[in-house]
DRENFI-327423 format. One line per 5 residues: their letters; for each residue x negated, y negated, z negated of N, C-alpha, C. Coordinates in pm, whole numbers, plus 50000, padded with zeros to 5 digits. Example, Ala and Ser with C-alpha at 12.3 -4.5 7.8 and 13.67 -1.06 7.14 Angstrom:
BEGIN
AS	48681 50569 49220 48770 50450 49220 48680 50330 49220 ~ 48715 50225 49292 48633 50106 49286 48710 49997 49213 $
***
This chain:
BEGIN
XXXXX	08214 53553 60167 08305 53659 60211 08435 53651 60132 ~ 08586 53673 60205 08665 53688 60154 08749 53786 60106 ~ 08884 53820 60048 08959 53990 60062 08904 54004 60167 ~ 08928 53927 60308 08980 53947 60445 08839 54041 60484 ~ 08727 53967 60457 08592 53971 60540 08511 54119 60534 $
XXXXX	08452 54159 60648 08434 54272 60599 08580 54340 60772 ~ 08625 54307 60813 08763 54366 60876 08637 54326 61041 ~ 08729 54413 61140 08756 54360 61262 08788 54306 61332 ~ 08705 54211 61448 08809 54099 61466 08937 54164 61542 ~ 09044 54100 61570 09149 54138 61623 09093 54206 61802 $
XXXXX	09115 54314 61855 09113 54362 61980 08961 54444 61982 ~ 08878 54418 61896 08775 54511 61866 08788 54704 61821 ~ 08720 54740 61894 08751 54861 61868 08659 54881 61748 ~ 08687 54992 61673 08565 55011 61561 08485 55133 61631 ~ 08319 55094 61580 08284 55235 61544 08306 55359 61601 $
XXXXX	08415 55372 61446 08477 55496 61378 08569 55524 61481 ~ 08582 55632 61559 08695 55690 61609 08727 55813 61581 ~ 08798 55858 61534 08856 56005 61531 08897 56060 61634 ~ 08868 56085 61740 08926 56130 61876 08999 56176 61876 ~ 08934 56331 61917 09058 56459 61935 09159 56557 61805 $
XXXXX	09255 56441 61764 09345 56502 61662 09407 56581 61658 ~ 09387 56672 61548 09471 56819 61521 09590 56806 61542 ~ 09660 56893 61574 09814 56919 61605 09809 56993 61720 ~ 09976 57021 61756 09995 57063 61887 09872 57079 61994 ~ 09854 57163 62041 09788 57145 62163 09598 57159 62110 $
XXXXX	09578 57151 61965 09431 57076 61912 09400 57274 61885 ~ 09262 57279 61818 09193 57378 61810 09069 57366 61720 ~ 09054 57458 61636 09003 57415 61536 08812 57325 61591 ~ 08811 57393 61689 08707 57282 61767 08715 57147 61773 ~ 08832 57109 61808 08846 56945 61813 08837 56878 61654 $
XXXXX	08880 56994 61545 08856 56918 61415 08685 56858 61383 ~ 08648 57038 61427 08504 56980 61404 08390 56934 61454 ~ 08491 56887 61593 08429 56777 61620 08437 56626 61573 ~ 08582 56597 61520 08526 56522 61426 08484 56493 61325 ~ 08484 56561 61249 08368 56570 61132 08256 56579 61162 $
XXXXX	08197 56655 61291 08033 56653 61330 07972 56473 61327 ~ 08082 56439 61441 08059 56296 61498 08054 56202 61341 ~ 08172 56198 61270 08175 56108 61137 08055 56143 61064 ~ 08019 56242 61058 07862 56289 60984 07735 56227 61077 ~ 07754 56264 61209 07611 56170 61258 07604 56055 61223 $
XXXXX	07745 55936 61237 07752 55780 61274 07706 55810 61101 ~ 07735 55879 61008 07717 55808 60847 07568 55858 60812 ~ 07503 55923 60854 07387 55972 60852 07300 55879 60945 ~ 07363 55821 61081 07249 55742 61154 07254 55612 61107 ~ 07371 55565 61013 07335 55415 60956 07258 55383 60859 $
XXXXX	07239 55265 60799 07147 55240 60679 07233 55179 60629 ~ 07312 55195 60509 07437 55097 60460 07553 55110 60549 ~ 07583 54990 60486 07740 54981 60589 07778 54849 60601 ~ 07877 54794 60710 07910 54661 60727 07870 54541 60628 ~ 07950 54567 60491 08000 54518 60407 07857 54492 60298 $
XXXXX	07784 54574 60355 07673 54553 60231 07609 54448 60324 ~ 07573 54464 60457 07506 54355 60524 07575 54241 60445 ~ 07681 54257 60480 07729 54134 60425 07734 54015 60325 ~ 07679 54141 60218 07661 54132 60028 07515 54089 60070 ~ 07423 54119 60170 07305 54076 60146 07282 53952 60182 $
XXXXX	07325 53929 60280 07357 53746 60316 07369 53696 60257 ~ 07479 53713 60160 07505 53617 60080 07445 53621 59946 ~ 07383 53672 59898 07291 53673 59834 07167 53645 59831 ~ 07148 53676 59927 07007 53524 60006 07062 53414 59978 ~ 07170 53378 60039 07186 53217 59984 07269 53130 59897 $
XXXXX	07287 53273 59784 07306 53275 59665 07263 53333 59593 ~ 07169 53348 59551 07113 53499 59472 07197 53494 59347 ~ 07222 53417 59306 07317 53381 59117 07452 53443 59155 ~ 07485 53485 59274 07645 53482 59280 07674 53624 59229 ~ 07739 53716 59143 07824 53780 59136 07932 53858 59239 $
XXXXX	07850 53949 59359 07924 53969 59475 07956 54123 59452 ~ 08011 54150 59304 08060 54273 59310 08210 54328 59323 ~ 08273 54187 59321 08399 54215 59380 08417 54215 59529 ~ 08356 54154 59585 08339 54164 59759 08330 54345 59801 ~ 08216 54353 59715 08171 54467 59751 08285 54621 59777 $
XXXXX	08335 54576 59639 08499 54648 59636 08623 54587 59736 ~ 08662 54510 59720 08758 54471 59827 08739 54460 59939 ~ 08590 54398 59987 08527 54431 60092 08563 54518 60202 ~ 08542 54687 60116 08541 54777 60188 08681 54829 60218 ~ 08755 54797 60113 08880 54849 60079 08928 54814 60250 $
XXXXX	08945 54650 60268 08978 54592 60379 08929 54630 60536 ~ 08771 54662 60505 08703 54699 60576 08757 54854 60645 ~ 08793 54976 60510 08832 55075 60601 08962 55052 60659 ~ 09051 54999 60588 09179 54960 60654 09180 54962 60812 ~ 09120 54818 60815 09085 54764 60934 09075 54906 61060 $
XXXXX	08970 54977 61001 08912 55076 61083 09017 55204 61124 ~ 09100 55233 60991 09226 55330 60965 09320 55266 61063 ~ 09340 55171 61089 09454 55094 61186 09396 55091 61333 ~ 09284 55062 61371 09242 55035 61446 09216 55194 61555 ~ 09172 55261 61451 09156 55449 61517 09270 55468 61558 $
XXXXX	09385 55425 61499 09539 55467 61512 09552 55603 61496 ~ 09651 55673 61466 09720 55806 61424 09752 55853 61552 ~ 09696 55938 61561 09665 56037 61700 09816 56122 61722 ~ 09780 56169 61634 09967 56286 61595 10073 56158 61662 ~ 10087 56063 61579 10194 55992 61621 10206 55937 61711 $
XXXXX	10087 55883 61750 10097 55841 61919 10137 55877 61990 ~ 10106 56038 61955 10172 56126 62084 10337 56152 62071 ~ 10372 56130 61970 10488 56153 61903 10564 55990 61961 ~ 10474 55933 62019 10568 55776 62056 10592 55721 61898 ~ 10517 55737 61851 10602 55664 61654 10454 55550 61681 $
XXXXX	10474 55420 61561 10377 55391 61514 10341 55378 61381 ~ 10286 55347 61304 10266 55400 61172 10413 55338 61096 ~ 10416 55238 61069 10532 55179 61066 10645 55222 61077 ~ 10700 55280 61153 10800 55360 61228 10814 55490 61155 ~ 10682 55545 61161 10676 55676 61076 10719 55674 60923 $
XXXXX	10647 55548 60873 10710 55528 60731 10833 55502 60681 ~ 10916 55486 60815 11091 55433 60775 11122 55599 60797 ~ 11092 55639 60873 11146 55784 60897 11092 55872 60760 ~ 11000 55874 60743 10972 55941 60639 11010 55902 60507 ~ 11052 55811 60498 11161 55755 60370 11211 55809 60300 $
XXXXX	11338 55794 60439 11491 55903 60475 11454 56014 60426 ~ 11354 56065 60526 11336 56234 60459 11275 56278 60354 ~ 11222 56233 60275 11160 56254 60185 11212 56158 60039 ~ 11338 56074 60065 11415 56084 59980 11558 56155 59974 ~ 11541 56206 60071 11676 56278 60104 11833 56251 60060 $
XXXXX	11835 56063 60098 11915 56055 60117 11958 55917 60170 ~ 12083 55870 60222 12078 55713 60299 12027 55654 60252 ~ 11937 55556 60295 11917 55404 60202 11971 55301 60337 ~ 11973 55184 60214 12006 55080 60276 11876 54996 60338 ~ 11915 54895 60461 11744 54854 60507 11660 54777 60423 $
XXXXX	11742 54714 60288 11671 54641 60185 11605 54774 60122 ~ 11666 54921 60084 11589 54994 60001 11475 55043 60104 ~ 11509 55066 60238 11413 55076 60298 11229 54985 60321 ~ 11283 54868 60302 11191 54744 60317 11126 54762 60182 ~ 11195 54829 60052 11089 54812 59937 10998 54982 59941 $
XXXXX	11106 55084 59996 11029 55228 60013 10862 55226 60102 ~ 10900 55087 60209 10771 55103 60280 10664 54996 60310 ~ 10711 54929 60212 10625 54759 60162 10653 54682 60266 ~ 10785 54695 60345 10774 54590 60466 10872 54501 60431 ~ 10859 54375 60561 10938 54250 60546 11120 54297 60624 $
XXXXX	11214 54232 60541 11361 54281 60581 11339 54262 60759 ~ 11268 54155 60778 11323 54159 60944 11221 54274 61009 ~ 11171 54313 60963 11058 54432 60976 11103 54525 61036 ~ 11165 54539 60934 11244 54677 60892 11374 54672 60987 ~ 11412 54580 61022 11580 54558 61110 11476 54568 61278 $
XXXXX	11391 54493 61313 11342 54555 61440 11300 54683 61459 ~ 11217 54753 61359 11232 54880 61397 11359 55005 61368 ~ 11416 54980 61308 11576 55036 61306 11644 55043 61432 ~ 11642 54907 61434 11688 54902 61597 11658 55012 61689 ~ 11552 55026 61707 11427 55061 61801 11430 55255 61798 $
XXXXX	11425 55244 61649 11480 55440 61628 11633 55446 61624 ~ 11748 55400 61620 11872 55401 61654 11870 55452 61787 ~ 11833 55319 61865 11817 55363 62016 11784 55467 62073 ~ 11641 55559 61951 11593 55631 62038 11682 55764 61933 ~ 11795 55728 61873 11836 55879 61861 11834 55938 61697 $
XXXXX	11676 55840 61643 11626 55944 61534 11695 55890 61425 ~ 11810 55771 61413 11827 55696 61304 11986 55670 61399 ~ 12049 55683 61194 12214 55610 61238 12291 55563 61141 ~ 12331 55460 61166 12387 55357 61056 12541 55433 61048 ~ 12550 55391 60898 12730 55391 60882 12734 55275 60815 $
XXXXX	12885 55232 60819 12915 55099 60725 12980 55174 60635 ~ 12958 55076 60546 13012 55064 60382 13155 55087 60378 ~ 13198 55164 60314 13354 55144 60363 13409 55025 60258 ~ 13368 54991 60191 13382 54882 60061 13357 54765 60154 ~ 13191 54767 60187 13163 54616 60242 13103 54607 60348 $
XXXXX	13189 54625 60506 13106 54622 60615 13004 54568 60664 ~ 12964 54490 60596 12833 54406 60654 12736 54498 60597 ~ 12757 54607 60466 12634 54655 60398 12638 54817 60501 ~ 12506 54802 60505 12490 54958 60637 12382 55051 60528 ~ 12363 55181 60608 12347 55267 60506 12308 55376 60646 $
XXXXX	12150 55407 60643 12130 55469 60752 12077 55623 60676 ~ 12046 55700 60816 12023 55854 60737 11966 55900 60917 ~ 11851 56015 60895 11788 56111 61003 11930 56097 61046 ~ 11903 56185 61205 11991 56243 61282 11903 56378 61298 ~ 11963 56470 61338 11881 56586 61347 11742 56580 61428 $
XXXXX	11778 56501 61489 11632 56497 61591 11541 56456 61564 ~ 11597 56310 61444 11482 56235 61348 11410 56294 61254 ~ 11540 56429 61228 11491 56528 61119 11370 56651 61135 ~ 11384 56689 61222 11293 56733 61343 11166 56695 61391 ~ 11172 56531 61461 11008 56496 61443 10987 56506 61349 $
XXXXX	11011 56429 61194 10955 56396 61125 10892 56518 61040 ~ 10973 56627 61031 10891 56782 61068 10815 56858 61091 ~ 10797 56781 61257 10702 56836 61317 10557 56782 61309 ~ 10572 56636 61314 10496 56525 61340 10381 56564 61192 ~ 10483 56565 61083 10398 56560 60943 10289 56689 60942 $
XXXXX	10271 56769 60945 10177 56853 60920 10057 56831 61015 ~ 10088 56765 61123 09950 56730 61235 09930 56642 61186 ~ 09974 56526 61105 09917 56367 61102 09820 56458 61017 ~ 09868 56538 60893 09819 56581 60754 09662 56610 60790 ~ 09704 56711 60923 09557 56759 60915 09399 56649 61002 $
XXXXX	09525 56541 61071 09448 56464 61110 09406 56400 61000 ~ 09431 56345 60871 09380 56271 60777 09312 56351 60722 ~ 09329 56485 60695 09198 56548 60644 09088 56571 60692 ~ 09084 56536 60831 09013 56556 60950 08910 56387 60932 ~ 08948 56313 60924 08935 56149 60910 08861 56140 60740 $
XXXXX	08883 56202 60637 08823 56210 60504 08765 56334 60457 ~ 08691 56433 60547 08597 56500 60580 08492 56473 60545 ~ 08436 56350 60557 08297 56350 60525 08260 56346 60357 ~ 08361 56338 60275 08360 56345 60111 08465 56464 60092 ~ 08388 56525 60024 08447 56590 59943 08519 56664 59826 $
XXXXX	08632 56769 59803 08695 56759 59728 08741 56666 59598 ~ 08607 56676 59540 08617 56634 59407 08597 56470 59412 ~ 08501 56417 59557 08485 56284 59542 08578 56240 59625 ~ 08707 56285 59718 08857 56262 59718 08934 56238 59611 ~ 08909 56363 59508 09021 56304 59424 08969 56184 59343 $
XXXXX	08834 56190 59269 08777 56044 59242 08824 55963 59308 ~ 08767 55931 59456 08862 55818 59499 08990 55791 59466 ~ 09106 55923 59499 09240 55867 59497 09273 55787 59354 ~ 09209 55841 59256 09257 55812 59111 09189 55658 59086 ~ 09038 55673 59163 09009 55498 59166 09137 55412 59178 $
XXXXX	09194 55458 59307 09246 55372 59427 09387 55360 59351 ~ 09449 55484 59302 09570 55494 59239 09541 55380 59116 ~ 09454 55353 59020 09462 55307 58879 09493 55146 58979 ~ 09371 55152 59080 09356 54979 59140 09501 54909 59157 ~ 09568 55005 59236 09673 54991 59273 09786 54964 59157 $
XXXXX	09786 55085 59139 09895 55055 58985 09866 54923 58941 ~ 09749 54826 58850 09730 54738 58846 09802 54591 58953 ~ 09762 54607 59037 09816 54532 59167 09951 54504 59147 ~ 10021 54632 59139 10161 54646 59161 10216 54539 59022 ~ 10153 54563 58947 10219 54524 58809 10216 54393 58734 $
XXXXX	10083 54336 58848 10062 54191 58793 10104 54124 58959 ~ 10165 54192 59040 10190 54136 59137 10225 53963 59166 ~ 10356 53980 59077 10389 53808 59060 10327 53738 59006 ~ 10199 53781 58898 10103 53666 58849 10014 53657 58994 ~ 09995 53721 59094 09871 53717 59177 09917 53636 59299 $
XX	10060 53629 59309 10152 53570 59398 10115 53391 59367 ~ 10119 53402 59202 10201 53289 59159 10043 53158 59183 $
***
């Protein structure tokens, strides 16, 4: 098994679906319905993907050391599944996650960036970041000015409307993700995050040795 293994193949649906997402139009019924459903599927399994996985290979390795799988494994594994459910709120909102993260940038740094500060605010690649610009320009929620120094350097910011979804949109995704990490609670949330936060921090910091 690799980082990778443990994921979905590409066009597979998972599982895990979160259906009917809170927001607009939702009722506190549709929340708990998904939490009912995420509680049966984790209650009717025995393990999970990833351990099948750890057991295989340990049959035909028993000497191997598969406790890093086990961790990255899953890490990849929920990803996979988090992408694959897709963000209900935003769908309806026409955004895709991606999209949402350039918008939420802007607003939540409250103030222009440029598409290079943008590309490091939301871990994406520069041409990434220039196709979907494009794409929210067009639709209104995003607007460039030039530099008055150096026209080639642009410098985008909300438009009211961008200011607006991103508004509206945020408090339904919110309750959809609380809706989606339901089945643990409080205290073994924040455990996780602080796992996930230390992992991370790490990551971030030896980045170019892990590159290199």
């Amino acid at each position: 098994m690799t980082a990778t293994e443990g994921s979905s193949p590409t066009g597979d649906k998972p599982g895990f679906d979160p259906q009917p997402a809170p927001g607009p139009g939702r009722t506190g019924d549709d929340l708990t319905e998904v939490r009912t459903t995420g509680e049966e599927r984790a209650g009717g399994r025995r393990g999970d993907t990833v351990a099948g996985v750890v057991r295989q290979w340990q049959s035909v390795h028993p000497g191997l050391d598969t406790g890093p799988m086990e961790v990255i494994g899953r890490i990849n594994r929920c990803a996979a599944l988090l992408q694959q459910a897709e963000d209900a709120p935003l769908r309806r909102a026409g955004l895709s996650r991606p999209e949402f993260d350039l918008l939420g940038a802007l607003r939540r740094t409250g103030h222009e960036l440029s598409p290079g500060e943008l590309a490091r605010e939301t871990f994406s690649s520069g041409a990434a970041v220039t196709k979907r610009l494009k794409q929210l320009t067009e639709r209104g929620l995003v607007e460039r000015r030039a530099d008055s120094r150096d026209r080639r350097v642009a410098h985008l910011r909300l438009t009211d409307a961008g200011r607006e979804l991103v508004d509206g949109v945020l408090p339904a995704q919110l309750a959809y993700e609380t809706a989606v990490l339901s089945g643990l609670d409080a205290p073994e949330q924040g455990e996780l995050a602080a796992l996930l936060g230390e992992l991370l921090g790490q990551l971030e910091g030896r980045l170019g040795a892990l590159r290199g």
